[in-house]
BALOBA-1460 file (C-alpha; in Angstrom, 3 decimals):
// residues 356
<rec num="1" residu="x" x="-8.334" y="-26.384" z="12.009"/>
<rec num="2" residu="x" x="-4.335" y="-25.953" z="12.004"/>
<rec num="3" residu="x" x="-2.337" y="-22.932" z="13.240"/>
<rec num="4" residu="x" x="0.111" y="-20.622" z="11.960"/>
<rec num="5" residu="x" x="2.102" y="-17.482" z="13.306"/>
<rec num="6" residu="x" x="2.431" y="-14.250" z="11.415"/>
<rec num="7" residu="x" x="5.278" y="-12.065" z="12.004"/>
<rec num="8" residu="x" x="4.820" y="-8.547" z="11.482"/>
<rec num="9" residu="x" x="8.563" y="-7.633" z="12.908"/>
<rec num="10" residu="x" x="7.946" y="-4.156" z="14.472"/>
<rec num="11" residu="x" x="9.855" y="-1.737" z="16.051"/>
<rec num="12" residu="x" x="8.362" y="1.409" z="17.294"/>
<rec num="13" residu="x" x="11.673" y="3.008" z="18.284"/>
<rec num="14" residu="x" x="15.004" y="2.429" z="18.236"/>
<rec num="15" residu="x" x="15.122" y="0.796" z="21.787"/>
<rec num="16" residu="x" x="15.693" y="-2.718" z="19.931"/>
<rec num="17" residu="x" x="17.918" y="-2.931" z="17.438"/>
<rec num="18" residu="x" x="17.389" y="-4.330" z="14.044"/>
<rec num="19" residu="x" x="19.975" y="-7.424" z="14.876"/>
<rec num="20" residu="x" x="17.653" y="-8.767" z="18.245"/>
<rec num="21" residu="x" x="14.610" y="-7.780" z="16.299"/>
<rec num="22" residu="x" x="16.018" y="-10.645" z="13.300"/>
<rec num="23" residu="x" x="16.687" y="-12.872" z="16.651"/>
<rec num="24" residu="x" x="13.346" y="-12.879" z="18.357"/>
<rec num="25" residu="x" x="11.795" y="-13.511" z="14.417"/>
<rec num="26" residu="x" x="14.135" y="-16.579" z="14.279"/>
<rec num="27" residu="x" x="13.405" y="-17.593" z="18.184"/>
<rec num="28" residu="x" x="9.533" y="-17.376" z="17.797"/>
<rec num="29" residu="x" x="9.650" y="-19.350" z="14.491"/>
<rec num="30" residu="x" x="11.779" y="-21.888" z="16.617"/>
<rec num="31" residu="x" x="9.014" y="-22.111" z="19.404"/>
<rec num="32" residu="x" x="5.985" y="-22.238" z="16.842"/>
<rec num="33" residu="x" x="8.358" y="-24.974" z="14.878"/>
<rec num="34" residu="x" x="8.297" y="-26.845" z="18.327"/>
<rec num="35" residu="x" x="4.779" y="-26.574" z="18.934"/>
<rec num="36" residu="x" x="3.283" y="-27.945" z="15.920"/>
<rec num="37" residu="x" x="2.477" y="-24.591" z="13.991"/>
<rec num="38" residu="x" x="2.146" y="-25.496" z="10.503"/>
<rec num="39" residu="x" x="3.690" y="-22.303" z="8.599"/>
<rec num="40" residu="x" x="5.304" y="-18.836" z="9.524"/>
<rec num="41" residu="x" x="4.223" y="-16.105" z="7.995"/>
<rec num="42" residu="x" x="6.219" y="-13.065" z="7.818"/>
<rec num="43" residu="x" x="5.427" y="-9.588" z="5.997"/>
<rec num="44" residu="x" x="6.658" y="-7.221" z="3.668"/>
<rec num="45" residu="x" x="6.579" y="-3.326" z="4.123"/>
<rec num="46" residu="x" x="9.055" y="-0.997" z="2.882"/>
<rec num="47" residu="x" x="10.847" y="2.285" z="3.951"/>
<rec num="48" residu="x" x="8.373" y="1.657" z="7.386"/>
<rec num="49" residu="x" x="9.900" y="0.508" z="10.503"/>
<rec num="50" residu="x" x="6.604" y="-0.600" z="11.374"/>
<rec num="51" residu="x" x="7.451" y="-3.546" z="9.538"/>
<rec num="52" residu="x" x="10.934" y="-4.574" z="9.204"/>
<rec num="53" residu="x" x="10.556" y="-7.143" z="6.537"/>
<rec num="54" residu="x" x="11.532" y="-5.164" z="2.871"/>
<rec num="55" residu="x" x="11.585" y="-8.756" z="1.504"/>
<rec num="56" residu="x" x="9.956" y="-11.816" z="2.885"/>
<rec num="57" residu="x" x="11.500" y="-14.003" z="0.570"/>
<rec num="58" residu="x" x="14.900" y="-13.000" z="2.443"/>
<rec num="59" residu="x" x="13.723" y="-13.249" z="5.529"/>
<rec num="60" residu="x" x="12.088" y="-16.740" z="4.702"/>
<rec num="61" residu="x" x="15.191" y="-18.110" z="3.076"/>
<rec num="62" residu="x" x="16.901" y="-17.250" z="6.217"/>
<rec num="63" residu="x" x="14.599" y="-19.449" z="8.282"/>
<rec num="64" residu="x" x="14.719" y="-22.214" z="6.093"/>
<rec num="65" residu="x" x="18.066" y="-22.397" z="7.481"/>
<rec num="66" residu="x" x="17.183" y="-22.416" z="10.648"/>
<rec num="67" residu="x" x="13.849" y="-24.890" z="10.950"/>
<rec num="68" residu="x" x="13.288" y="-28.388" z="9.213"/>
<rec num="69" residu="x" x="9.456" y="-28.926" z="9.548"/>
<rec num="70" residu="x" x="7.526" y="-25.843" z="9.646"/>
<rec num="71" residu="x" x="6.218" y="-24.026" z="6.471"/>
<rec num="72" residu="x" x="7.106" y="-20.465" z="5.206"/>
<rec num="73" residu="x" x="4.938" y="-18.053" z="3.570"/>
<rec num="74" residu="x" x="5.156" y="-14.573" z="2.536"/>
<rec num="75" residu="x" x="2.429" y="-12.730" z="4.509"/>
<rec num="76" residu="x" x="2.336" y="-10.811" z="2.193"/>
<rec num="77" residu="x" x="4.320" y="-10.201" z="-1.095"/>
<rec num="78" residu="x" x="2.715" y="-6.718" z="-2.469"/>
<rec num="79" residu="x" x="1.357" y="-7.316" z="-6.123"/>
<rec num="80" residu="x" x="2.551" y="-3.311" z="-7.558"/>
<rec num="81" residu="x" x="6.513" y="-3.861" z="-6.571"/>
<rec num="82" residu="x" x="7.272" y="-7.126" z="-7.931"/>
<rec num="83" residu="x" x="7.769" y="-8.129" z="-12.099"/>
<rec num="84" residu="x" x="6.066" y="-11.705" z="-12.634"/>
<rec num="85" residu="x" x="9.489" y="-13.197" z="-13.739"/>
<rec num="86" residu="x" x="11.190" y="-11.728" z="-10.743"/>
<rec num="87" residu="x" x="8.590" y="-13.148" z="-8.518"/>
<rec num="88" residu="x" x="8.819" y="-16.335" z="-10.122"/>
<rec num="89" residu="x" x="12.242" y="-16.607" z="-9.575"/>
<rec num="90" residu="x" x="11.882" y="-15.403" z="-5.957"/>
<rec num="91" residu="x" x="9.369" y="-18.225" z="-5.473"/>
<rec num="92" residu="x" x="11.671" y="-21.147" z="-7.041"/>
<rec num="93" residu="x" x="14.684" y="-20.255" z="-5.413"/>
<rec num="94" residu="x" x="13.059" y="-20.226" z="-1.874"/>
<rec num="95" residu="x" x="10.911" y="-23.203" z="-2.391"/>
<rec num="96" residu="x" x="14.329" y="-24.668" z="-3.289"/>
<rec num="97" residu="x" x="16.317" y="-23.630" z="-0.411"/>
<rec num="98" residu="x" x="13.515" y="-24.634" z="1.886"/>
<rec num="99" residu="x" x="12.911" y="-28.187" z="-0.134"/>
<rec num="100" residu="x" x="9.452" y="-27.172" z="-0.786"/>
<rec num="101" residu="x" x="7.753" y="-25.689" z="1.759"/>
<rec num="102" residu="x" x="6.901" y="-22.293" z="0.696"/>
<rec num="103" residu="x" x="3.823" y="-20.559" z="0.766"/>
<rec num="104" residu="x" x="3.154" y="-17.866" z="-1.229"/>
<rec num="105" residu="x" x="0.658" y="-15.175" z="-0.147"/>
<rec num="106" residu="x" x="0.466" y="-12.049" z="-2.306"/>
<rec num="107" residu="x" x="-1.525" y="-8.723" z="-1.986"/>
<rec num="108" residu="x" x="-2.450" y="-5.523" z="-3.628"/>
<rec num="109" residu="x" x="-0.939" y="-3.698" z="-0.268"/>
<rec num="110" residu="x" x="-2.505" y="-1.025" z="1.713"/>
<rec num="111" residu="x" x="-0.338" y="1.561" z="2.734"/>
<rec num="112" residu="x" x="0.135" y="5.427" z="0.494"/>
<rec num="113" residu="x" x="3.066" y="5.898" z="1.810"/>
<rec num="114" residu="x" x="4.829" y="2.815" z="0.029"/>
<rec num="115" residu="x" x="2.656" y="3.496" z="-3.237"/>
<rec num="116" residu="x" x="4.280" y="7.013" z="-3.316"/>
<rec num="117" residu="x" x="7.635" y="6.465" z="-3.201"/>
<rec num="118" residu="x" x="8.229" y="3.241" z="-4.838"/>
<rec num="119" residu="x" x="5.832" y="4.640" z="-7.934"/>
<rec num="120" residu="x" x="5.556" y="8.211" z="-7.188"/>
<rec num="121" residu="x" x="2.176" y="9.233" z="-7.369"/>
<rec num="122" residu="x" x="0.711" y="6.645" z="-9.729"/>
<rec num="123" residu="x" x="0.683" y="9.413" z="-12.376"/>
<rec num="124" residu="x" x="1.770" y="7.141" z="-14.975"/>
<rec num="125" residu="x" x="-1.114" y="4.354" z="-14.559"/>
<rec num="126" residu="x" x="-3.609" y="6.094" z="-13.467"/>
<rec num="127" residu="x" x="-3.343" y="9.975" z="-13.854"/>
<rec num="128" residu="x" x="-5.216" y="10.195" z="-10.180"/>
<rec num="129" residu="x" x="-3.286" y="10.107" z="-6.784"/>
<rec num="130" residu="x" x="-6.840" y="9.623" z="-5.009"/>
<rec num="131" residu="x" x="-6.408" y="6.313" z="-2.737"/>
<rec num="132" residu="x" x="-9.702" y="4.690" z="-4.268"/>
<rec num="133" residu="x" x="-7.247" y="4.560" z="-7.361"/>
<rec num="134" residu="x" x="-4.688" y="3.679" z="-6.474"/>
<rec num="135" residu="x" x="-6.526" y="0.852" z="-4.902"/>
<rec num="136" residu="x" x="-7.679" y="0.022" z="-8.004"/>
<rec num="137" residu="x" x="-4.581" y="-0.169" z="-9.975"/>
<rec num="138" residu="x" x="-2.643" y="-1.993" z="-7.289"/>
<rec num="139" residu="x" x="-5.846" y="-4.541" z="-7.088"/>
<rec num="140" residu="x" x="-5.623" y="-4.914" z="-11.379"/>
<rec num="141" residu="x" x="-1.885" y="-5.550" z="-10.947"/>
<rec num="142" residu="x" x="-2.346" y="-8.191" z="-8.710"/>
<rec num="143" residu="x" x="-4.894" y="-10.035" z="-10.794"/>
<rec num="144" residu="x" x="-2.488" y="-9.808" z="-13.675"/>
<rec num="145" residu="x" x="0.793" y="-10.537" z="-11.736"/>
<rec num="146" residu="x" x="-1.042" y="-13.758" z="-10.390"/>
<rec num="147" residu="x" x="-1.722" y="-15.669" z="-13.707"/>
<rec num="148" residu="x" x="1.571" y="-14.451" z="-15.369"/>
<rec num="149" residu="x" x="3.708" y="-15.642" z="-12.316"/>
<rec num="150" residu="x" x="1.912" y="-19.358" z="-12.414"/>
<rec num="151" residu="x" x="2.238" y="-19.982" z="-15.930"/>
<rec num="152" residu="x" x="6.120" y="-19.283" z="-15.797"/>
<rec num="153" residu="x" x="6.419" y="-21.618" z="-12.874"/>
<rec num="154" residu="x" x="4.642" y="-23.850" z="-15.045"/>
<rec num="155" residu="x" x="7.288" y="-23.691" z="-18.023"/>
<rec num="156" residu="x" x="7.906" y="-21.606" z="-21.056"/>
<rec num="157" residu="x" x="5.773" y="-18.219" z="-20.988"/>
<rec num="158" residu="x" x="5.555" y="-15.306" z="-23.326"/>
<rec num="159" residu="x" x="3.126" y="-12.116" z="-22.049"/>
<rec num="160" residu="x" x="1.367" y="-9.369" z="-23.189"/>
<rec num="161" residu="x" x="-0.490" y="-7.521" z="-21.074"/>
<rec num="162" residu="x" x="-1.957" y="-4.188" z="-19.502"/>
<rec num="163" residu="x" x="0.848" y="-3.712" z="-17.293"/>
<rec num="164" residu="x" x="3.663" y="-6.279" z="-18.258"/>
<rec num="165" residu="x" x="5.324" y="-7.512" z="-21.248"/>
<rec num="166" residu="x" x="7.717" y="-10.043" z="-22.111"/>
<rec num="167" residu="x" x="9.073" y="-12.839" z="-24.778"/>
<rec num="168" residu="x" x="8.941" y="-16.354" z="-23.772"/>
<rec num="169" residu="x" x="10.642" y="-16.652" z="-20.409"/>
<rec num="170" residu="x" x="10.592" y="-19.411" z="-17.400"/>
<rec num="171" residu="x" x="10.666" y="-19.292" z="-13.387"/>
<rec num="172" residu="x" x="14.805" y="-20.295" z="-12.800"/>
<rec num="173" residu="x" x="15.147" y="-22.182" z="-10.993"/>
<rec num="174" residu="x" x="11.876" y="-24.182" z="-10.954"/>
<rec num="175" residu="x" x="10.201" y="-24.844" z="-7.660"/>
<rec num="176" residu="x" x="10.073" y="-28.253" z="-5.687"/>
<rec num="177" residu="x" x="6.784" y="-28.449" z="-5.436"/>
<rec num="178" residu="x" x="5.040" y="-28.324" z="-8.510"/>
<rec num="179" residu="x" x="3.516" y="-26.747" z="-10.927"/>
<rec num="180" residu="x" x="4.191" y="-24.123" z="-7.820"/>
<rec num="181" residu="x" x="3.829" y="-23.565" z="-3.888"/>
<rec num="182" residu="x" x="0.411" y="-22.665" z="-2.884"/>
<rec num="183" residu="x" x="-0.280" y="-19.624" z="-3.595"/>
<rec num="184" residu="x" x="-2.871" y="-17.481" z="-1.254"/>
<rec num="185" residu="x" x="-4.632" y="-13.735" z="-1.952"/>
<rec num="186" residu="x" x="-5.253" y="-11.515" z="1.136"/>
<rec num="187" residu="x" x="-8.876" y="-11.008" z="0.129"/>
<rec num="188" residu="x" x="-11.390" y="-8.134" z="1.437"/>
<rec num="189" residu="x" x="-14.187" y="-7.590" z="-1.430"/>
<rec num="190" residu="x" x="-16.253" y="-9.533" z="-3.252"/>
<rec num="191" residu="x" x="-14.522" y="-9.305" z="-6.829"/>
<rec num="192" residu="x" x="-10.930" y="-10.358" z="-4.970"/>
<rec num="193" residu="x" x="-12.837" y="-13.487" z="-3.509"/>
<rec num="194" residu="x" x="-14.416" y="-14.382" z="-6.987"/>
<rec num="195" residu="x" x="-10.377" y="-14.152" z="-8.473"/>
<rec num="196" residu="x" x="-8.984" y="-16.117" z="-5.825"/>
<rec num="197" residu="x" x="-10.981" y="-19.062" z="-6.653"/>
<rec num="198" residu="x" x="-10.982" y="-18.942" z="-10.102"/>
<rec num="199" residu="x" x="-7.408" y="-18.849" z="-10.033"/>
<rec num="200" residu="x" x="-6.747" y="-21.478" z="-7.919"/>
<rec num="201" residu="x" x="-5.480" y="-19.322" z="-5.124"/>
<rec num="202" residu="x" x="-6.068" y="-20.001" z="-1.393"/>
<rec num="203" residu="x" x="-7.294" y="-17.256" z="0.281"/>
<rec num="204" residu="x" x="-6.075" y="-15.292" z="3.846"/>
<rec num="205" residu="x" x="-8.904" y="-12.616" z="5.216"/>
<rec num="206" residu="x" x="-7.892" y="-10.439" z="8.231"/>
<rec num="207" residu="x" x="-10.921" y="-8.931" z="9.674"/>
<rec num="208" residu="x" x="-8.889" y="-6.239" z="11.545"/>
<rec num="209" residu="x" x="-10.819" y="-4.734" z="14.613"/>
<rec num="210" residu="x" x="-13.810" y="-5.409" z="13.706"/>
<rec num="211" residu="x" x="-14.990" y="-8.708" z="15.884"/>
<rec num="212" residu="x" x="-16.350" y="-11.990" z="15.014"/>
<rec num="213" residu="x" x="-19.620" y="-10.001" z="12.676"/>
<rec num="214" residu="x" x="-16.848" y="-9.282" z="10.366"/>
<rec num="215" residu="x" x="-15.097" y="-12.937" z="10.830"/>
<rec num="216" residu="x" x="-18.290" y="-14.123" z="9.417"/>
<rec num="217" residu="x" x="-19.130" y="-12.005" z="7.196"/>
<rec num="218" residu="x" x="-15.687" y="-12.745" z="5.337"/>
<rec num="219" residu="x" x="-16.512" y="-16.528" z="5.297"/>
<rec num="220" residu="x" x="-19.812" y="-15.502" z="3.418"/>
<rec num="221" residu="x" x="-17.671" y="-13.826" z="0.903"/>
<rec num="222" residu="x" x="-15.634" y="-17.030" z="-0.202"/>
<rec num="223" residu="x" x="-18.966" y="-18.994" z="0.092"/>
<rec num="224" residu="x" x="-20.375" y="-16.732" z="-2.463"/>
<rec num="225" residu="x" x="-17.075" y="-17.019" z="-4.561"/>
<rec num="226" residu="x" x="-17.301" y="-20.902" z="-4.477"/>
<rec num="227" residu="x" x="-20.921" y="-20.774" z="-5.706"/>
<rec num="228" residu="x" x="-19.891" y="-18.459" z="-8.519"/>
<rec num="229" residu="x" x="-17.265" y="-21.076" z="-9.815"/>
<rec num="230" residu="x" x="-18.855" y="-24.389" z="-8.942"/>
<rec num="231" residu="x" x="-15.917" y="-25.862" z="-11.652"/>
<rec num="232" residu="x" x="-12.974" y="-24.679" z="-9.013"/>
<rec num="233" residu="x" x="-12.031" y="-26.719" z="-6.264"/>
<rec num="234" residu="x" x="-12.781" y="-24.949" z="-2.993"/>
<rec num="235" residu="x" x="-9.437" y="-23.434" z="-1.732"/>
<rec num="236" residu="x" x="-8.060" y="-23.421" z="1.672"/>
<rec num="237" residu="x" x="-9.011" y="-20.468" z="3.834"/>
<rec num="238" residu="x" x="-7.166" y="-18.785" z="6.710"/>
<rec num="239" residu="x" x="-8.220" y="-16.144" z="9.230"/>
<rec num="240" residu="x" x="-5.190" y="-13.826" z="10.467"/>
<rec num="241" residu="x" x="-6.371" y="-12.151" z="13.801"/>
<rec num="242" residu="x" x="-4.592" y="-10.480" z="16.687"/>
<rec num="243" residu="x" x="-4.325" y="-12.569" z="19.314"/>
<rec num="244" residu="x" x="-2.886" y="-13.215" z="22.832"/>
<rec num="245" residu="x" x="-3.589" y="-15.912" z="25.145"/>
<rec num="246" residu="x" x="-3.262" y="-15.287" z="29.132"/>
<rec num="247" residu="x" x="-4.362" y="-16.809" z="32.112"/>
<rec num="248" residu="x" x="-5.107" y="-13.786" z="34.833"/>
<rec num="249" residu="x" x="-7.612" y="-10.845" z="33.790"/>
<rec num="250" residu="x" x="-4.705" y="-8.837" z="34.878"/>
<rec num="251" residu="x" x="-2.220" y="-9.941" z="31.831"/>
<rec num="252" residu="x" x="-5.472" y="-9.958" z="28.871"/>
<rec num="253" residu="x" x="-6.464" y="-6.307" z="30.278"/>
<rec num="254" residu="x" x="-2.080" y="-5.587" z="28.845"/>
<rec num="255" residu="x" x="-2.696" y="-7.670" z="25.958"/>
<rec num="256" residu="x" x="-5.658" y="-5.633" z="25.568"/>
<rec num="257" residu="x" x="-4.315" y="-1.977" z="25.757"/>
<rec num="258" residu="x" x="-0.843" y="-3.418" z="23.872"/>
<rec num="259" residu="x" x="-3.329" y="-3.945" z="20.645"/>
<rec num="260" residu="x" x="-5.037" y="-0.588" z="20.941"/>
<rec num="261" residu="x" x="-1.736" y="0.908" z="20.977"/>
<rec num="262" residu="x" x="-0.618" y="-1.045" z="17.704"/>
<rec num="263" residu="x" x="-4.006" y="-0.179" z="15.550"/>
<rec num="264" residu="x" x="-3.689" y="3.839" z="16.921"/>
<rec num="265" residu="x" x="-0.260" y="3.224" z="14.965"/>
<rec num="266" residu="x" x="-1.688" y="1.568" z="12.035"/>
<rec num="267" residu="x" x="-4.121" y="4.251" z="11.510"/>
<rec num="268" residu="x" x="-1.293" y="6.685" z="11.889"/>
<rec num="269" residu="x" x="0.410" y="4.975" z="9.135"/>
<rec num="270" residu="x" x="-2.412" y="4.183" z="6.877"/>
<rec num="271" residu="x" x="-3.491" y="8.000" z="7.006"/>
<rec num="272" residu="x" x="0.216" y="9.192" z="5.702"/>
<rec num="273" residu="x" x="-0.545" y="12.780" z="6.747"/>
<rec num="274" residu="x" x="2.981" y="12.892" z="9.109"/>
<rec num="275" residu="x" x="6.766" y="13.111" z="9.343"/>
<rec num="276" residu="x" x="8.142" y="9.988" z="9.342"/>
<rec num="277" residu="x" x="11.945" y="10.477" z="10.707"/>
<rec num="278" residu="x" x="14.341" y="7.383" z="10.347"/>
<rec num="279" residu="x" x="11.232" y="5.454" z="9.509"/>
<rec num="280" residu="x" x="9.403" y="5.794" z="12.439"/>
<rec num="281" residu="x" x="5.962" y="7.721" z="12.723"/>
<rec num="282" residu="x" x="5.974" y="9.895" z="15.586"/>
<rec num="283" residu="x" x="4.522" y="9.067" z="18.481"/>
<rec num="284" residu="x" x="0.556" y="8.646" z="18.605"/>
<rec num="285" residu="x" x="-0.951" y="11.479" z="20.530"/>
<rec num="286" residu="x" x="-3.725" y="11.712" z="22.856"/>
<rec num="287" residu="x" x="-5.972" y="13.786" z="20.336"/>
<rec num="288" residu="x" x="-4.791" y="11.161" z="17.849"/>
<rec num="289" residu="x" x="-6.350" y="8.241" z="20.060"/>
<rec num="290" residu="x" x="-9.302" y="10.129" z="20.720"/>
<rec num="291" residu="x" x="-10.358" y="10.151" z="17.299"/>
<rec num="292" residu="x" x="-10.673" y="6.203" z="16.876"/>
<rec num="293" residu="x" x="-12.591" y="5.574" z="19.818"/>
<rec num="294" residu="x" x="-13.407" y="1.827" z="17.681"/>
<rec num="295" residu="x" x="-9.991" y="0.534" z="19.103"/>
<rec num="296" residu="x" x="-10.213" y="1.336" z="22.574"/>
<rec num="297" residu="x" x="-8.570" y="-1.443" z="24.878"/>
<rec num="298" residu="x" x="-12.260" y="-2.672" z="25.731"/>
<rec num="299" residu="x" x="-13.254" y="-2.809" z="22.183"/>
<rec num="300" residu="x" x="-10.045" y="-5.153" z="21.427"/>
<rec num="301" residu="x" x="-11.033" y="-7.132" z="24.665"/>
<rec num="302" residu="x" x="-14.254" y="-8.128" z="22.852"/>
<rec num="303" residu="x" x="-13.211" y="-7.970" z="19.330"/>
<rec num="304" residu="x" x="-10.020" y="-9.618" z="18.974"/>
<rec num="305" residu="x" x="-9.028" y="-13.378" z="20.103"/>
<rec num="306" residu="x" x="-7.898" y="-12.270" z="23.760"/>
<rec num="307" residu="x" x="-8.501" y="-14.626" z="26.369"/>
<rec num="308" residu="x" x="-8.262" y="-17.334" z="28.806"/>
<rec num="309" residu="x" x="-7.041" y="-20.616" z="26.897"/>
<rec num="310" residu="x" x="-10.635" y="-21.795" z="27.711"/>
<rec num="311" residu="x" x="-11.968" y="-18.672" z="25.952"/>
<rec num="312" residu="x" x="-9.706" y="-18.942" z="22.863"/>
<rec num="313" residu="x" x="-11.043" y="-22.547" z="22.606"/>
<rec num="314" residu="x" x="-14.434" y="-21.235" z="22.749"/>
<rec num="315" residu="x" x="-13.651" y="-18.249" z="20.254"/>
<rec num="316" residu="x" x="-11.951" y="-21.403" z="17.766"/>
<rec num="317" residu="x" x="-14.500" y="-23.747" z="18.017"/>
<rec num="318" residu="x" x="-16.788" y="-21.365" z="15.970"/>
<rec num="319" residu="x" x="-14.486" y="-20.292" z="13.390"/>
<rec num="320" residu="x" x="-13.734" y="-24.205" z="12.489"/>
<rec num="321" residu="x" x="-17.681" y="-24.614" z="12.216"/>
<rec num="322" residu="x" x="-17.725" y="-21.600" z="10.043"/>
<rec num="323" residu="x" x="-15.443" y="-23.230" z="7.357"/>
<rec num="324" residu="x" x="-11.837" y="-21.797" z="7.921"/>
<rec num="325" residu="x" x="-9.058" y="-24.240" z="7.944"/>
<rec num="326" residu="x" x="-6.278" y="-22.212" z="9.245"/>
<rec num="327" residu="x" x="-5.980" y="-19.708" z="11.986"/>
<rec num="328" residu="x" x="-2.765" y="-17.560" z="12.066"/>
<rec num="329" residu="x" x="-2.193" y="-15.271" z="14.869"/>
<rec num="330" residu="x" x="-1.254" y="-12.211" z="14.869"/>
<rec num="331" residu="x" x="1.356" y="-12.210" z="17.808"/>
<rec num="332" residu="x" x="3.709" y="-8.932" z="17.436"/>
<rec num="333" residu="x" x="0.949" y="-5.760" z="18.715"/>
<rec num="334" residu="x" x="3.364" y="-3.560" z="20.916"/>
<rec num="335" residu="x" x="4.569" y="-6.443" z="22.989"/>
<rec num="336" residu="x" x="7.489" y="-7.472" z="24.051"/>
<rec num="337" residu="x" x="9.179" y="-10.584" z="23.228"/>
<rec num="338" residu="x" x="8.969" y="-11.935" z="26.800"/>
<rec num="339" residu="x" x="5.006" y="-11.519" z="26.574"/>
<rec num="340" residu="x" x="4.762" y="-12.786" z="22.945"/>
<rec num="341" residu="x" x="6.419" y="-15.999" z="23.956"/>
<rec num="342" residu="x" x="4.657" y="-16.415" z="27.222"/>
<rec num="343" residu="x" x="0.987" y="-16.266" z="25.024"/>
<rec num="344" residu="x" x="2.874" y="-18.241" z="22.018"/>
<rec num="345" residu="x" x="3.332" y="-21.029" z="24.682"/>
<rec num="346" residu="x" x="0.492" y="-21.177" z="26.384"/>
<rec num="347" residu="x" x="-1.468" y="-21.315" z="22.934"/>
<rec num="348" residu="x" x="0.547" y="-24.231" z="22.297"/>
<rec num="349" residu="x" x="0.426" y="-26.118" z="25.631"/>
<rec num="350" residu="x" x="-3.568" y="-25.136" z="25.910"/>
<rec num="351" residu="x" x="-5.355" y="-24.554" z="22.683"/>
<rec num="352" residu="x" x="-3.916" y="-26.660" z="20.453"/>
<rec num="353" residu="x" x="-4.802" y="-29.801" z="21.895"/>
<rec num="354" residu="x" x="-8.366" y="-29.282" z="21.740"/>
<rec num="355" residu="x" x="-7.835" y="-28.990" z="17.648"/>
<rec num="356" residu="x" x="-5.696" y="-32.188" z="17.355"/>
């Protein structure tokens, strides 16, 4: 099993600026370079300073700059915001820049809040602002966006679809690697599974909170999907999990509470039901933490990859016998850079080696 990092860039006030937060992405890159990570992954949100990454291609571009070895994938580009021959494009000029080692991860996204302001309501494709629908339409998007944006990497390419349509165009430039980068779906259900493989997608699962039951039950998922298209080469599949690595009970019990305090935010932001002043939500409340008693600083203990190096070894071991080839780790969670470097380091120094 190989290891990547994903960088969520967060800032949950304006105690760090926006200039050290672009620094610390750069430095952890650096470190994860130095260690033998095999790709950085950062994400895309917009309008949210819960993720300060409005374009990962950017970002990514940036860093091919600054590394020579490492990989760089978008973790994730959302399906609904791009047009296939602007993400084509995106894709070919990074994968230039970086002289071919992009990774492309794309997803349907998650979060109302972008949905309603970058298409206001969804009125016009689905007459429904209910989230299950908008779900849907983002999730039909993606399946369409995925094809369309291969077969202009591939060459000449005329579309007509549900949602796009377009004369014969091309990807400019074309990428390095060909016919394209890798290209990987952030996959929860069933019928996403099934799409990644027969499109020759590699596919990233995140199993959130919920613990090593759900880590599995994931890897069932793309088992199924493989055995529904016996014709498609089985793809490559990642796990993306918070994690921190420590070495007293002391520093996992911070790690610990640092992750609950990151997932009371997430819910804050996936529930879209507050102010949201210079892109920050305001601060979680007690009330507010009391209602998702599932990410108490215990619960994360047991359910996320927290632990000694000998524990995360432990933890690994049975994900590589599951099936997944890649584990990226979540590293941002509330924490500082000084802690996220100390765990980066001690993954790297620790862990690693037993997977080598």
């Amino acid at each position: 099993m190989r290891f990547s990092l994903f960088q969520q860039v967060e800032r949950y006030d304006d105690s760090l600026s926006h200039v050290q937060l672009q620094e610390e992405l750069v430095q952890l890159t650096l470190q994860a370079e130095r260690g033998g990570f095999c790709t950085v992954w950062v994400g895309e949100h917009h309008g949210m300073e819960f993720t300060v990454s409005p374009n990962a291609f950017v970002s990514l571009a940036y860093l091919a700059g600054r590394t020579s070895t490492i990989r760089l994938g978008t973790g994730t580009a959302i399906a609904p915001f791009y047009h296939p021959i602007r993400l084509a494009g995106e894709i070919g000029q990074v994968d230039v820049m970086s002289n071919g080692r992009l990774e492309v991860g794309i997803a349907r996204g998650a979060y109302m809040f972008e949905y309603e302001r970058q298409f206001p309501g969804f009125e016009n494709f689905t007459g429904d602002t209910r989230n299950a629908d908008v779900a849907m339409d983002a999730g039909l998007r993606m399946r369409e966006l995925i094809p369309a944006t291969q077969r202009l990497l591939e060459g000449n390419y005329a579309h007509e679809g549900t949602y796009w349509s377009f004369p014969t165009s091309t990807a400019v430039p074309r990428p390095v690697q060909q016919p394209y980068p890798p290209m990987w779906v952030a996959a929860r259900d069933p019928n996403t599974h099934a799409f990644a493989v027969a499109s020759g997608c590699n596919i990233q699962v995140t199993p959130l909170a919920l613990g090593d039951g759900e880590v599995a039950a994931l890897m069932d998922k793309v088992n199924a999907a493989c055995a529904e298209h016996p014709d498609k080469p089985r793809p490559q599949v990642m796990v993306l999990m918070h994690a921190y690595c420590a070495e007293t009970e002391d520093e996992l019990a911070r790690g610990a509470r640092d992750i609950e305090e990151f997932y009371h935010y997430f819910a804050k932001w996936f529930r879209n039901n507050g102010p949201t002043p210079d892109g920050f939500v305001e601060p979680v409340t007690d009330e507010e933490r009391a209602m998702n008693p599932q990410y108490s600083a215990d619960t994360m203990r047991t359910n996320m990859l927290i632990g000694t190096p000998a524990q995360v070894i432990e933890r690994l071991k049975t994900y590589e016998a599951m099936g997944y080839d890649e584990f990226s780790i979540w590293l941002d969670s509330h924490m500082g850079f000084e802690q996220k470097r100390r765990s980066l380091q001690l993954f790297i120094d620790q862990v690693l080696p037993a997977f080598q």
